[in-house]
Every structure is written in C-alpha cells, then in structure tokens.
C-alpha positions as CSV (number, residue, x, y, z in Angstrom):
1,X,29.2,117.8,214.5
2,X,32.3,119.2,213.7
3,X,35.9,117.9,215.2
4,X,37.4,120.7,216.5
5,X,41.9,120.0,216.6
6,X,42.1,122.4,219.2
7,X,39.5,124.7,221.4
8,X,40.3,128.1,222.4
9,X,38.0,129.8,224.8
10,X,38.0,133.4,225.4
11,X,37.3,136.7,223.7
12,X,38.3,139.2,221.3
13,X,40.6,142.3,221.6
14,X,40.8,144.8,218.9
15,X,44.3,146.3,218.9
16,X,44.7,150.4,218.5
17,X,48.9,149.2,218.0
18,X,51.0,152.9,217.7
19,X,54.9,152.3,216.8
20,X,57.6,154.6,215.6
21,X,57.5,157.0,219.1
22,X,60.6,159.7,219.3
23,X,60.2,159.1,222.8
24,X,57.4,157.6,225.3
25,X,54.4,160.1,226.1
26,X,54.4,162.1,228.8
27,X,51.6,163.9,230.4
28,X,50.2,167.1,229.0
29,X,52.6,167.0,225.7
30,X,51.7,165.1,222.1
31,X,53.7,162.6,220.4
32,X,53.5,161.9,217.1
33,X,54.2,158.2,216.0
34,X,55.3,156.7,212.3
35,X,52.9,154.2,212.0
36,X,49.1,153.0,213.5
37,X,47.8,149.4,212.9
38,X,44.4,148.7,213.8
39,X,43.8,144.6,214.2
40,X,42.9,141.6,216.4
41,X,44.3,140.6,219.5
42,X,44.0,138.3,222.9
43,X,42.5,135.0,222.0
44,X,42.4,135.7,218.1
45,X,46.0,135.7,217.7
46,X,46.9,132.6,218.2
47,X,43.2,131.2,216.7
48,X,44.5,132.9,213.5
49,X,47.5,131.5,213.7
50,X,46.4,128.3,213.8
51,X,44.3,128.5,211.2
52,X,47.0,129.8,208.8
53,X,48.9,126.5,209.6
54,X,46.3,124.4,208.6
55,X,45.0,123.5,212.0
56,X,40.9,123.1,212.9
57,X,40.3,125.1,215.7
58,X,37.5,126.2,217.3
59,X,37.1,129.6,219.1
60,X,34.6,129.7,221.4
61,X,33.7,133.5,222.5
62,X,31.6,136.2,221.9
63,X,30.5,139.3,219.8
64,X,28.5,142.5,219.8
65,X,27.4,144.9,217.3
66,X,29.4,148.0,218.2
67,X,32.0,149.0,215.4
68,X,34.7,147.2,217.0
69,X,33.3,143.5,216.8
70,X,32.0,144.6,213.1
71,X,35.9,144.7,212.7
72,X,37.0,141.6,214.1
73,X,34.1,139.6,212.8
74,X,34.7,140.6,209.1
75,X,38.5,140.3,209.7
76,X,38.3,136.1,211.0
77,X,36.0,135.4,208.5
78,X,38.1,137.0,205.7
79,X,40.5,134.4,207.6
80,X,38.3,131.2,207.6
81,X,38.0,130.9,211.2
82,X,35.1,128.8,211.9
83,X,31.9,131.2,214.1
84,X,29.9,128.1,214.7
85,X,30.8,128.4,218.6
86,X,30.7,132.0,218.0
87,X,27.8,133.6,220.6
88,X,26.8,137.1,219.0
89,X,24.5,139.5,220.9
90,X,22.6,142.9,219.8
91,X,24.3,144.8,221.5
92,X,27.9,146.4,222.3
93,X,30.8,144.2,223.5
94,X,33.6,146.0,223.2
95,X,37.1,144.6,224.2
96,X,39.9,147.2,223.2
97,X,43.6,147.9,223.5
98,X,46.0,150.6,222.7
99,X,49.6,149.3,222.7
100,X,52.2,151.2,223.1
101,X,55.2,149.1,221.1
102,X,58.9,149.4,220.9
103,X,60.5,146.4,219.0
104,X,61.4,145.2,222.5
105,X,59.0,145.9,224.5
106,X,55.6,147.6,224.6
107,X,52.6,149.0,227.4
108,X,49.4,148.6,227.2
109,X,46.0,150.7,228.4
110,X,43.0,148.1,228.1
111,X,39.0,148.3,228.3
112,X,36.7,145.9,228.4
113,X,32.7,145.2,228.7
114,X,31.8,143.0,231.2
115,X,32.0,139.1,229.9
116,X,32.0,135.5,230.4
117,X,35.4,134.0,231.3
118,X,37.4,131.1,229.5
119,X,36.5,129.3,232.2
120,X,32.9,129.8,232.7
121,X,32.6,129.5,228.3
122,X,34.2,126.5,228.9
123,X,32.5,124.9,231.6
124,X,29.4,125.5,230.1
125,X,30.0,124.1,227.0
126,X,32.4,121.1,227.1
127,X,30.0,117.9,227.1
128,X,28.6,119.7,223.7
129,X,31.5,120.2,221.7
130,X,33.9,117.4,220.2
131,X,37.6,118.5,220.5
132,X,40.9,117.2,220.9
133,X,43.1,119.7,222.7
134,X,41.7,122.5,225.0
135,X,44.1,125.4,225.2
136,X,43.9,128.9,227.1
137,X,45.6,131.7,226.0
138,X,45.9,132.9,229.7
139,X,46.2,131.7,233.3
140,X,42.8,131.3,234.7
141,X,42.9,131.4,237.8
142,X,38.6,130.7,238.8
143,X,36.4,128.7,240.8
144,X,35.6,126.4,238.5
145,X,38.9,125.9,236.6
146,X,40.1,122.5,238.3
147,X,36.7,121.3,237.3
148,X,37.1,122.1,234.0
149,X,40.9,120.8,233.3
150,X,39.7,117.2,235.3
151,X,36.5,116.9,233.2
152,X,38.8,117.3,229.8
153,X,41.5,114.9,230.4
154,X,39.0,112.7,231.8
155,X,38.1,112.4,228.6
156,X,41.8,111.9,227.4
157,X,42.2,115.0,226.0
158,X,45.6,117.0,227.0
159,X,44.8,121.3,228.4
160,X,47.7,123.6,228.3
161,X,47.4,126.6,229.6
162,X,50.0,129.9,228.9
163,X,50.7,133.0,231.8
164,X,50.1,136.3,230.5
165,X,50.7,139.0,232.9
166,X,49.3,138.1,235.7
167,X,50.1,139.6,239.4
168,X,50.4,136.1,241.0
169,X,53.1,133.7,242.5
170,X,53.0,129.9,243.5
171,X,51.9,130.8,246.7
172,X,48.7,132.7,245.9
173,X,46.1,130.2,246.6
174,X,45.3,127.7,243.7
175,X,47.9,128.5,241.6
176,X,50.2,125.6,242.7
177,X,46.9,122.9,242.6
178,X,46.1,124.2,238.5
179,X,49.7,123.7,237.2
180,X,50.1,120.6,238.7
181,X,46.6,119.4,236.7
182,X,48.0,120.8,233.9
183,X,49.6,118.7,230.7
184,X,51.6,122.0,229.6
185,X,52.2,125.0,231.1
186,X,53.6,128.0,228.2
187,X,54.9,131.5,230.2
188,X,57.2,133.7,229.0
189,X,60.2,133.9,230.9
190,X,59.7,137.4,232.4
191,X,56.3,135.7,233.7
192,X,58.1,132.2,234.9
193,X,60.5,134.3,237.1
194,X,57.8,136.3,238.7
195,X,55.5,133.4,239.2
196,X,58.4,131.1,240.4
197,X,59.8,134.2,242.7
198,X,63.4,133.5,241.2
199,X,65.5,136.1,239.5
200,X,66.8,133.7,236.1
201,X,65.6,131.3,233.8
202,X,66.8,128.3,235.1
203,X,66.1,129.0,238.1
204,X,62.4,129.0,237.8
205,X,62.5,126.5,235.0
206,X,64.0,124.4,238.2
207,X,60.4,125.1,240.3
208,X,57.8,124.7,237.9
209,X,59.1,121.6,235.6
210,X,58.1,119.9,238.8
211,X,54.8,120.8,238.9
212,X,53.5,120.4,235.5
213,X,54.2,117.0,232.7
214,X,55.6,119.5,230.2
215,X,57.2,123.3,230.8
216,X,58.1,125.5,227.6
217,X,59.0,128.5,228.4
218,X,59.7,131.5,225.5
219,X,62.1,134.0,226.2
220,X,62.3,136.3,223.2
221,X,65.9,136.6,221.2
222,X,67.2,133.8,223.6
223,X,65.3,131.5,222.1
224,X,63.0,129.1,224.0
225,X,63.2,125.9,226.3
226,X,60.6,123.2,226.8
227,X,61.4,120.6,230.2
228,X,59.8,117.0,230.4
229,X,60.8,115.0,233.5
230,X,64.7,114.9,233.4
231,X,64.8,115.8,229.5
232,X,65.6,119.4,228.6
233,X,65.6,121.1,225.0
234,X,66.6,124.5,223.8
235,X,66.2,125.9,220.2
236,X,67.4,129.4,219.1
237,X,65.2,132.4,218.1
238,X,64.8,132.7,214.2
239,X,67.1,135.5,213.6
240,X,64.8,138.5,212.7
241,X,64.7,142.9,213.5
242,X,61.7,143.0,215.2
243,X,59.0,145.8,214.4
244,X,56.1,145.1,216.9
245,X,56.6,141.9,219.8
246,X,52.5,142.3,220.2
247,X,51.0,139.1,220.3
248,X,54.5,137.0,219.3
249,X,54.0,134.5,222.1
250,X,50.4,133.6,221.1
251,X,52.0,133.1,217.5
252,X,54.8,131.0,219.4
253,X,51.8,129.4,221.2
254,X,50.4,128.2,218.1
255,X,53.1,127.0,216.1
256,X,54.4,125.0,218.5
257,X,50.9,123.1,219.3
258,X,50.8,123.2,215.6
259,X,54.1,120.6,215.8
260,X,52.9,119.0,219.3
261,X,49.1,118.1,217.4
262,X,50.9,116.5,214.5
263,X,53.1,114.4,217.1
264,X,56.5,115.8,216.3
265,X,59.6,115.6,218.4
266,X,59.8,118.7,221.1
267,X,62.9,120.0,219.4
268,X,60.7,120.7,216.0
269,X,58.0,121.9,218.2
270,X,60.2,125.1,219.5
271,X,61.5,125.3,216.2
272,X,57.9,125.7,214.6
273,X,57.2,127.8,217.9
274,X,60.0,129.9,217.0
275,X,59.7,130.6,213.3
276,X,55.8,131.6,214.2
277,X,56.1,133.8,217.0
278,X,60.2,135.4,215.5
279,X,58.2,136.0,212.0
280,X,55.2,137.4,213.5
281,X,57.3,140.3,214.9
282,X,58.0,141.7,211.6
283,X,54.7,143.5,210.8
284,X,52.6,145.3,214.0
285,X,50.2,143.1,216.1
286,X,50.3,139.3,216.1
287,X,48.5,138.5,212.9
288,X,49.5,140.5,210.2
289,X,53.0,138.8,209.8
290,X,51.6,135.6,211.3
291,X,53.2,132.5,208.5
292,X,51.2,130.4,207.2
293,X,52.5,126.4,207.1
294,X,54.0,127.1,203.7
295,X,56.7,130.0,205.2
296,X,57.0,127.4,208.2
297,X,57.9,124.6,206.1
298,X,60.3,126.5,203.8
299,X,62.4,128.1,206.5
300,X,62.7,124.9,207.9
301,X,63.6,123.2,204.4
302,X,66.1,125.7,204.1
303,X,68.3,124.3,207.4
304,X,66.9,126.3,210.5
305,X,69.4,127.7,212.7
306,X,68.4,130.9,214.8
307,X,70.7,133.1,216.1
C-alpha cells in the first residue's frame, strides 16, 4: 500500500481563465480579451504543485466522462499525479469555472454537479489509506468534520486546513470548535479579516493565533506571516509583475507544506510558500507557472530577498 506524504481530498475544477479585458463586462455589450487559458483548478492546484516539488501526495476525488474530466484526467497524468484514490464514474461530473482575472484581482462564475464533500471523501476513507499529513484546500465547515480532524491526529498525524471564500465569521456555529482542533490554519488575509470581524492584519492575526497551534496567513505583495504561540515571522513576497493571481495561494499552500514536511524552520517555510505561490502568478491559472523544486531551490541559492 502506498505512503501517501500528504492527502488532499476534494474535486476538480477546470478553469475557462480570460485576461487582458479593456475594461470589465457589462451587460448587453462584448468584450474582447488578449488571452484565454483553459486548465485545472480547486484541489488540483495545489496537488500539482506538490507534485512538481517532489512531494507524494495523494488526491482523493472524483471523475466523469464528459469532456471536461477527459481534460483534467489526461492533464494530471501528463503530470504524474498518482489516480489510485481516484473514483471515476460513467458518466458526467462536471466542475467548471470562468475567471475573470486582473493581475490583482479576479471574479469568478462557477458550476458544479452535485458531489461528495472533502469531508464525507475523507470520512469514508481514512482507516484505508496510509498518510502522513491530511490537508484541505478549503474550510469545511460539515457534520462530520470534527470527527474527521480527531480521528487523524489521533493517529498522530497533523490536518491543516486553508479559508477560501467563505461567507462565515467566528461566531457562525462550529467555526470557532474546528480551528481550535486544527494544527494549521492557512487564509488569506482578505479572508482572516472577514472571519476574525477586524478591519487589519494584525488585528485578526491577534484573534485567531489563539485558537489554532500554528496561523499563516498570505497576504499577496505584502508578503506573508505565520504565528506559533508568542513567536511571530514575516517573509517578503518574491518580487514578481503578476499576470493571473488564480490559484497563487494553493501554490503558496503547497510550497510551504513542502518546507513544513521536510521539517524546515517557519521562516524557510514562507519563503518556499512565497517563491511558489509569487512564481505561479506569472503565467494564467495556478499550474502553468507552478516551480518545480529545482526553480525553488535556485532562487533560494541565489540569496532570497522579496520586495
């Protein structure tokens, strides 16, 4: 049986990911845009990620046989992403989003078939698969997701969980009692503010390092912050003209666990958090420019500094 690093529940997007607009679409008039990318998104992002820097992980999700899982399933394995946990069913399962992207900032319209949750993949499959990180790419925010994060560290093995956008605050029920089960908790710091009700950084960063061991929070060309008990680290964004910001926190995501797996120091894990999610900006969608360990290494060779 095969030892997963790291397992990533969840499914598949395909990205539709227009950039270059003259200005943002308004009803009943065309825009043209410069460029169209068509690639993967959601969980795969930072799965490929991973992958590229040399990390086992296992995705555990599910396909169909409409056009646009044909897409993503020839795309991971072109990428060597393992399909062993990989549920495929005759029939459409279609998971798609059209972003809208500026290099700062981008909108979304999203549809998807109906599916099994993270949590419900999860639940139903942990006691079968041998794994030493569990990580979700969103908040999940379910019946059964206490059960789920106590049943995995039980077994000594650490859950970190990011945000996403998510209309929720620490005082919707349940949110409080999951963070503070959590090892690591990964928003962004538009999401931390919201969630925290605050209107900075620091501010929020002051609420939630209480509730969860470790707090990293990513907050685009300022760089990002990780809190542990009293300790407190920043490290500069990589200093980089973005094209597409689609997808750079999962990159982020997985470049820093990338560090955090191989038991480096939290100051190299933003750094390796950084370099992923600053490069992956460069090309449209998450994984096109995604580095592989190589690029990480070398930037870091070469004296990282940010901005």
């Amino acid at each position: 049986m095969t030892h997963y690093e790291i397992l990533i529940p969840g499914n598949y997007f395909c990205d539709l990911i227009f950039t270059g607009f003259p200005d943002f679409p308004a009803l009943g008039s065309e825009v043209y845009t410069q460029n169209l990318t068509i690639t993967v998104g959601g969980v795969l992002n930072t799965v490929i990620a991973l992958r590229r820097l040399g990390i086992e992980v296992g995705w555990l999700g599910q396909i169909g046989n409409d056009m646009f899982s044909r897409f993503v399933l020839d795309l991971i394995e072109k990428e060597g992403v393992d399909i062993s946990l990989l549920t495929q069913v005759d029939a459409p399962f279609q998971r798609v989003t059209v972003a809208v992207s500026y290099p700062q900032d981008r909108a979304f319209i999203t549809y998807v078939d109906p599916a099994l949750s993270p949590v419900e993949m999860a639940f139903d499959s942990l006691q079968d698969i041998r794994f030493g990180h569990l990580h979700f790419t969103g908040f999940q925010l379910e019946e059964h997701t206490l059960e789920v994060i106590k049943v995995t560290r039980g077994r000594g093995i650490k859950v970190s969980m990011d945000c996403q956008d998510r209309p929720m605050t620490l005082e919707t029920p349940g949110v409080r009692d999951i963070l503070t089960h959590l090892d690591m908790f990964m928003p962004n710091a538009k999401e931390a503010m919201r969630l925290a009700e605050c209107d900075s950084v620091g501010a929020a960063a002051e609420v939630l390092r209480l509730l969860v061991p470790l707090l990293v929070i990513k907050d685009g060309g300022n760089g990002a912050s990780a809190w542990q008990g009293e300790s407190h680290w920043h490290e500069p964004a990589l200093n980089v003209t973005p094209v597409d910001t689609t997808g750079a926190g999962d990159v982020f995501n997985a470049g820093f666990l990338t560090a955090y797996l191989k038991g480096q120091e939290m100051r190299e894990c933003l750094r390796w958090g950084n370099i992923c999610g600053g490069l992956s900006t460069l090309g449209s969608g998450g994984t096109s420019t995604a580095p592989h360990r190589e690029q990480v290494a070398a930037i870091l060779a070469d004296g990282y500094e940010g901005n």
